[in-house]
C-alpha positions in Angstrom: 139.8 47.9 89.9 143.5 46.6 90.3 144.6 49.4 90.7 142.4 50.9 93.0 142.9 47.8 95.8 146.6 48.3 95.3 146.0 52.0 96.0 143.7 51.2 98.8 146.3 48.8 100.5 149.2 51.6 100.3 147.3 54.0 102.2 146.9 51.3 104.9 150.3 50.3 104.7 152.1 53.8 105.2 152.2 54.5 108.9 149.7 57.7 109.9 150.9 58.1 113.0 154.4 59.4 111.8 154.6 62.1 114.2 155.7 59.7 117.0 159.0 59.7 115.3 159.3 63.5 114.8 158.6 66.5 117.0 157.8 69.2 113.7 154.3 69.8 114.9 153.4 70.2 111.1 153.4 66.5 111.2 151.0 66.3 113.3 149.0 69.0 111.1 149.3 67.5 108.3 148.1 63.6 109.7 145.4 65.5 111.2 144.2 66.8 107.9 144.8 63.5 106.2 142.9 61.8 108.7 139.8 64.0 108.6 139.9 62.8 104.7 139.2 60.1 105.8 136.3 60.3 108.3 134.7 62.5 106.2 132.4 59.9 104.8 131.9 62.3 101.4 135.7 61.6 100.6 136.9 58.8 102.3 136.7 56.5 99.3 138.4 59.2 97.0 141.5 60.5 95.3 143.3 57.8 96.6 146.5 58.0 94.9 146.7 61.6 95.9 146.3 60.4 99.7 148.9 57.7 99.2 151.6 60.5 98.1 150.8 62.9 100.9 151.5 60.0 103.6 154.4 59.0 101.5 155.6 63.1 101.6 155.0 62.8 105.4 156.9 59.7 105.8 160.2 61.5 103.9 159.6 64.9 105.9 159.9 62.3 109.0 163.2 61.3 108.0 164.5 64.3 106.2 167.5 65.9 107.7 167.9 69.4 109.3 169.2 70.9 105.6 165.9 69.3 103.5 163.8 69.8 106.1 162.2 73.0 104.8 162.0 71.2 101.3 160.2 68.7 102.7 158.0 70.3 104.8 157.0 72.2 101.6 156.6 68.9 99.6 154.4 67.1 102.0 152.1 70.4 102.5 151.8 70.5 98.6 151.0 66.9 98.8 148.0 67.3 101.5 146.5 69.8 99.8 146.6 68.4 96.2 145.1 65.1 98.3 142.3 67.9 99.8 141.6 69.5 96.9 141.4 65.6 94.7 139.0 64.1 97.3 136.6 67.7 97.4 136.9 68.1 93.8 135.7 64.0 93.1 133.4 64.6 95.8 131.7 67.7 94.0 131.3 65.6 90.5 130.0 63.5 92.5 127.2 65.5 93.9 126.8 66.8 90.8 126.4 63.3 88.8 123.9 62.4 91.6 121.8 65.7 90.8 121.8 65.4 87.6 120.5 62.1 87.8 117.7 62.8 90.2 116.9 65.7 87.4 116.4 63.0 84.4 114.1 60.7 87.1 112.2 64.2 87.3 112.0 64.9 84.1 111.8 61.3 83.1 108.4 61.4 86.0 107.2 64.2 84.7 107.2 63.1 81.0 105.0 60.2 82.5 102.5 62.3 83.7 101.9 64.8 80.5 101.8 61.3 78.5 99.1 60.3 80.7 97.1 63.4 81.0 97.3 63.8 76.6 95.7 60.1 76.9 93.0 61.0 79.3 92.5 63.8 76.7 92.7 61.7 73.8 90.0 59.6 74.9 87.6 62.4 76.3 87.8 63.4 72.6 87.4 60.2 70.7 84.3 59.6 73.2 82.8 63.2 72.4 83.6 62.5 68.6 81.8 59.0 69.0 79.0 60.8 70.6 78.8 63.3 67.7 79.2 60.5 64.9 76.1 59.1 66.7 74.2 61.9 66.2 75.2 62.5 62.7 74.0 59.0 62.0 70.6 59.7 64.0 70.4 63.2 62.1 71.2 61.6 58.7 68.4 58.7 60.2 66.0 61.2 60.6 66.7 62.9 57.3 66.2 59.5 55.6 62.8 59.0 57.3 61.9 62.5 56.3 63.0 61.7 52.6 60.3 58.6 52.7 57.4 60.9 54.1 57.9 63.4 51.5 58.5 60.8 48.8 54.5 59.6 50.0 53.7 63.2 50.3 54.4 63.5 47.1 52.7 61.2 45.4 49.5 62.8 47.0 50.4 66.3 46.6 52.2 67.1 43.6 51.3 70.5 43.6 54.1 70.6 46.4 57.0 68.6 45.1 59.4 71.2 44.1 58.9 72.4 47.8 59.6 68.8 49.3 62.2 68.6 47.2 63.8 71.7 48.4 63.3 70.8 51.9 65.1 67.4 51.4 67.6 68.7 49.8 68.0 71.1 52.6 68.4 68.1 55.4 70.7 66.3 53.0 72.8 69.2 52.9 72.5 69.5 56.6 73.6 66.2 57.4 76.6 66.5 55.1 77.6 70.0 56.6 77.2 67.9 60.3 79.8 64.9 58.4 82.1 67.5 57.4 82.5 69.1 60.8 82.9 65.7 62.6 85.5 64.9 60.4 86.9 67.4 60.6 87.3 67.8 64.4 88.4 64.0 64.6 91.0 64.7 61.8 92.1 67.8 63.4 92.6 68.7 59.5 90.4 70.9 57.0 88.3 69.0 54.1 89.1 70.3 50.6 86.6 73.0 49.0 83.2 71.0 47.6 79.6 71.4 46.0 76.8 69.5 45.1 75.8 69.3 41.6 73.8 66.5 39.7 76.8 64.3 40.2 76.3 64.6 43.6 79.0 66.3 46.3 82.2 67.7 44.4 85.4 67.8 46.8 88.0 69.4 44.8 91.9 69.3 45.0 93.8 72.8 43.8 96.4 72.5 41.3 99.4 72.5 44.3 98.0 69.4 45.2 100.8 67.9 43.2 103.8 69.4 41.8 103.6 69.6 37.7 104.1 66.3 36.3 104.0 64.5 39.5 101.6 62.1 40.7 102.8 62.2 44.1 100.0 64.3 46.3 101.8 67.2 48.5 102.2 67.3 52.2 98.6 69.9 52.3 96.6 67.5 49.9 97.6 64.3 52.2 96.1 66.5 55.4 93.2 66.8 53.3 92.8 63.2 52.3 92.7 62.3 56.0 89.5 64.5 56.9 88.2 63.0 53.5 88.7 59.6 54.3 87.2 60.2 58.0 84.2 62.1 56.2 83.3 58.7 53.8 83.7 56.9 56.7 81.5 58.9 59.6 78.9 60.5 57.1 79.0 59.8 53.3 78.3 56.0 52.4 78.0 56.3 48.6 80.2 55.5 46.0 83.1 57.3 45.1 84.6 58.4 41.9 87.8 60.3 41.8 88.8 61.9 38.7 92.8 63.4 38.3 93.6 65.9 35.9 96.8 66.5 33.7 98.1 67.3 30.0 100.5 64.7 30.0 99.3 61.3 29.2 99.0 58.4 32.1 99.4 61.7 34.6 95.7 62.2 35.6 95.3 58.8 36.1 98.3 58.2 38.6 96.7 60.9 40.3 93.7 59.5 40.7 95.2 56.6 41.7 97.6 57.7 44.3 94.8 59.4 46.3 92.4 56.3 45.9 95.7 54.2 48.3 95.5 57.4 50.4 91.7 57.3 51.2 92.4 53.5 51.2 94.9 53.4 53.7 92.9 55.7 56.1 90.0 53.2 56.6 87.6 53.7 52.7 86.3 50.7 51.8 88.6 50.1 48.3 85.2 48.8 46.4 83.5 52.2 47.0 86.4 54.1 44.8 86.4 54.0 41.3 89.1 56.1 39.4 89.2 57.6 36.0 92.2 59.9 34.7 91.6 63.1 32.4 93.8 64.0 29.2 93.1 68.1 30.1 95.4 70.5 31.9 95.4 71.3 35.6 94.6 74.5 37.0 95.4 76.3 39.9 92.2 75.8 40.9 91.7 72.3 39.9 94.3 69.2 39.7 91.4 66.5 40.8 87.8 65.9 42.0 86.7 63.7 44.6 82.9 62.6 43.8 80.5 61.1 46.7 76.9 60.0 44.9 74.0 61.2 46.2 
């Protein structure tokens, strides 16, 4: 900044008007030039220094004699230009710097708005998935309030149980397959294969859930695990058992383990899980079961 008010204060202090002392008309000419530097409100704060030395070149081409005139002449010419070509050159990084800034407000503003329209969206799906978990829960309602008229049914028409039974089982099934596909869409991830058996519904996680010997699960088997835990949590409100496979001993329960803090950690209830590890070999189709009672 010293430096710059020092600079500032030579170019005021070096006469402009040196042609009164000379009649070479490229005195003149080159004040001129000097001058429009400096009402040219793009450059007249710049390359200062450069400025300086072309009045200083003017002053010695003033005072230079008939033999280092031509020298001179040439000197101060260099010097005005160098001075032009200074002050246009800081005055187009100039330009540039400003540009570039109003480009990161842009993109800065238009960052904004996408941020903005993904949480309009966000929300528009989170209400549509709480609509949809509302209807599960109605569906799964109903389902329960068809389960107690059949149970009466059935105590006065036995001839028909194995039919209510079916049906039931039907409408369970039903209201699981509407759990599954709300978790799913409120996930944004796909729930691991499953069936129903007399255990109850069987999720189960393929041997690549964990890498041999490990007990860590995989980056597919966590994307899993969230659509699980969002499927106990919307739909399935029994207890859940999860079983981890492996030859060595401790493995399978580790397993089981590590995906009882994942399910944990997304929102299940810890007293619903119960783990249990198996002393048998994973397969590629099977390294663990999830179990949801009926």
């Amino acid at each position: 900044m010293r430096i710059r008010t020092l600079l500032m204060a030579g170019l005021l202090a070096v006469p402009v008007l040196a042609t009164a002392a000379s009649e070479d008309p490229a005195v003149a000419l080159l004040n001129q030039r000097l001058i429009a530097l400096q009402a040219d409100t793009r450059t007249a704060d710049l390359a200062a220094l450069e400025r300086l030395q072309a009045q200083q070149a003017i002053a010695v081409l003033v005072k230079a004699r008939r033999k280092e005139l031509d020298q001179a002449r040439y000197l101060a010419e260099r010097r005005v230009a160098i001075a032009e070509a200074s002050a246009r050159a800081e005055a187009a990084r100039r330009e540039v710097d400003q540009l570039e800034r109003t480009r990161s407000e842009l993109l800065v503003e238009a960052s904004r708005r996408e941020a903005a329209r993904a949480r309009q969206e966000a929300e528009r799906l989170r209400v549509q998935a709480q609509i949809q978990a509302e209807e599960a829960e109605r569906l799964r309602q109903a389902a329960e309030a068809e389960t107690l008229a059949r149970q009466d049914a059935e105590a006065a028409l036995t001839s028909v149980a194995g039919k209510q039974a079916a049906r039931v089982s039907s409408a369970q099934q039903n209201a699981a397959k509407l759990a599954r596909e709300e978790a799913e869409l409120v996930s944004g991830q796909k729930l691991p294969p499953s069936k129903f058996d007399n255990r109850g519904e069987v999720f189960t996680l393929a041997g690549d859930a964990f890498a041999a010997g490990q007990a860590t699960p995989s980056s597919a088997a966590r994307d899993q695990l969230k659509a699980l835990a969002e499927y106990l949590n919307i739909g399935r409100k029994g207890r859940v058992t999860i079983e981890g496979y492996d030859s060595a001993n401790g493995v399978g329960q580790r397993r089981a383990q590590a995906l009882k803090d994942a399910l944990v950690a997304a929102g299940v209830g810890a007293n619903r899980i119960q783990v249990s590890g198996r002393t048998a070999a994973a397969t590629r189709a099977r390294s663990a079961e999830v179990i949801v009672a009926p």
